[in-house]
C-alpha positions, 0 to 999 in steps of 0.5 A, spaced: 489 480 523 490 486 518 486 486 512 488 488 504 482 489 500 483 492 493 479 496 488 478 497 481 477 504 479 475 502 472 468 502 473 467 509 476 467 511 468 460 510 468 459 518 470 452 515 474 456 510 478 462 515 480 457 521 482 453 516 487 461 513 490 461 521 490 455 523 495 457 517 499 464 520 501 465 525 508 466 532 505 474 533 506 474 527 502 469 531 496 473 536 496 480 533 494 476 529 489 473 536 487 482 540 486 484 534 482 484 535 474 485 527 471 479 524 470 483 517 473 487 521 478 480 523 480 477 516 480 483 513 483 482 518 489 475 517 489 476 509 489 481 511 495 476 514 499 472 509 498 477 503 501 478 507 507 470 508 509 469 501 508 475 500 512 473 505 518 466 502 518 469 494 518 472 496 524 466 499 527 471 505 528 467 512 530 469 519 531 477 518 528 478 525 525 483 524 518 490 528 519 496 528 515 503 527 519 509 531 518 512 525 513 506 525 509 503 519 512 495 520 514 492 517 520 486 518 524 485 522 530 483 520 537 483 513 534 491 511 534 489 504 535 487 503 527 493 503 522 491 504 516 496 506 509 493 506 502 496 506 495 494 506 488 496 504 481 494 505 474 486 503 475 487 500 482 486 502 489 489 498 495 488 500 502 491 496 509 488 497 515 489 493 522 487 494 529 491 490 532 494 493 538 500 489 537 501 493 530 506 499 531 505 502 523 504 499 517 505 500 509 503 499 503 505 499 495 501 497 489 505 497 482 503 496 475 507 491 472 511 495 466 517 495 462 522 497 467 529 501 467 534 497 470 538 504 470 534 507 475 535 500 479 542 501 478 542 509 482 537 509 487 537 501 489 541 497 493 548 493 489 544 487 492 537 489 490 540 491 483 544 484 482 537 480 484 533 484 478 539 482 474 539 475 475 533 474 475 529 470 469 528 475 463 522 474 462 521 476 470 526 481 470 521 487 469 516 483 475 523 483 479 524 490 479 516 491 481 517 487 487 523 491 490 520 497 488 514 495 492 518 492 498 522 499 499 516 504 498 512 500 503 518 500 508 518 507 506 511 508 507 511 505 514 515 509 517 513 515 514 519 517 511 516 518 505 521 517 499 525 523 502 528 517 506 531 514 500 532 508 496 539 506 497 538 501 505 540 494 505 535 488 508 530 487 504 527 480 503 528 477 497 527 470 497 521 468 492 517 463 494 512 462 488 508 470 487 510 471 495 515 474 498 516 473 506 522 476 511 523 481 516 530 486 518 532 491 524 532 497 522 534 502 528 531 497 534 525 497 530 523 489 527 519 490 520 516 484 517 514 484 508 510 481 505 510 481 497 504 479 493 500 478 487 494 480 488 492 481 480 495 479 474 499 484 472 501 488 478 504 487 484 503 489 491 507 489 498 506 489 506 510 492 511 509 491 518 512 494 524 512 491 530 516 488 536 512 482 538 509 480 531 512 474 527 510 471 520 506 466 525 502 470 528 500 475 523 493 473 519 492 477 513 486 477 510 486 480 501 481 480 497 477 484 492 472 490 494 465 491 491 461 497 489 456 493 492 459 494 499 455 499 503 458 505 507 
């Protein structure tokens, strides 16, 4: 099962709230909180902080010690079974997080859906990731953009190249079933399978998942909606 949850950060302008969030964090945590200077970038971070908590908790996860890889792709140590990836946008934290041991890595994107760029498109994108931006209906022609973005940037993220390993590759699932996008490719004897969503009106979000023994049937993902309520 992987599990995606989602937090919005807008309710952590009440100072009372954030400072309670705050004291509830683990002090690397704080102290990263503490370097950032926006008061969204701040709680972005913190609503970040908190998804990951709630995660290690639900997992009954115990001594993993947060480190960042080579790439930039943050794990837990001593604890390699439990995947995890968090993204943000806007107001919105988003964390995805398994212990499936079938599971080899994961990524995640979320985006906020705006006024797009099709230039940009157009130099960094696949010819045929520019075409299905094009193509698609003008009134989704900015969603459709969002959507490749999130698929690329959760590939990247799960293989833990970051964007230094660029946006220009072939194989991503663009066929549109309602507000989902479902398919898989081979990369480098590796099987990736995506997953697209819309998880709130005006964003998009995206899975990628590595895993040989993995199919679209055996994969569960549970997405819903994180509360302050929730205790760490």
């Amino acid at each position: 099962m992987i599990n995606i949850r989602y937090f919005n950060c807008d309710i952590l302008k009440d100072e009372d709230l954030y400072n309670e969030l705050v004291k509830r964090l683990p002090r690397w945590r704080q102290a990263k909180i503490e370097r950032i200077k926006p008061p969204g970038a701040k709680r972005l971070s913190v609503g970040a902080g908190f998804l990951l908590e709630y995660a290690i908790k639900e997992q009954k996860i115990t001594g993993g010690v947060p480190e960042i890889r080579s790439g930039g792709k943050p794990f837990l140590k001593n604890c390699e079974a439990f995947k995890f990836n968090l993204s943000h946008s806007e107001n919105i934290a988003m964390i995805a997080y398994t212990s499936d041991k079938s599971v080899s890595a994961l990524g995640c994107d979320i985006e906020k859906i705006k006024q797009c760029d099709i230039k940009i498109a157009e130099r960094f994108f696949h010819y045929k990731e520019t075409e299905f931006i094009k193509n698609a209906l003008s009134d989704k022609t900015d969603e459709a953009f969002y959507n490749v973005w999130t698929l690329k940037e959760s590939f990247l993220k799960a293989t833990g190249d970051g964007m230094s390993g660029g946006l220009d590759f072939e194989g991503l699932p663009l066929t549109c079933t309602g507000r989902h996008y479902k398919g898989s490719f081979v990369d480098d004897n590796k099987e990736y399978l995506f997953y697209g969503m819309r998880p709130i009106k005006t964003f998009v979000s995206a899975l990628c998942v590595e895993g040989k023994t993995l199919t679209d049937n055996n994969i569960i993902i549970v997405s819903s909606e994180v509360s302050l309520n929730s205790q760490l």
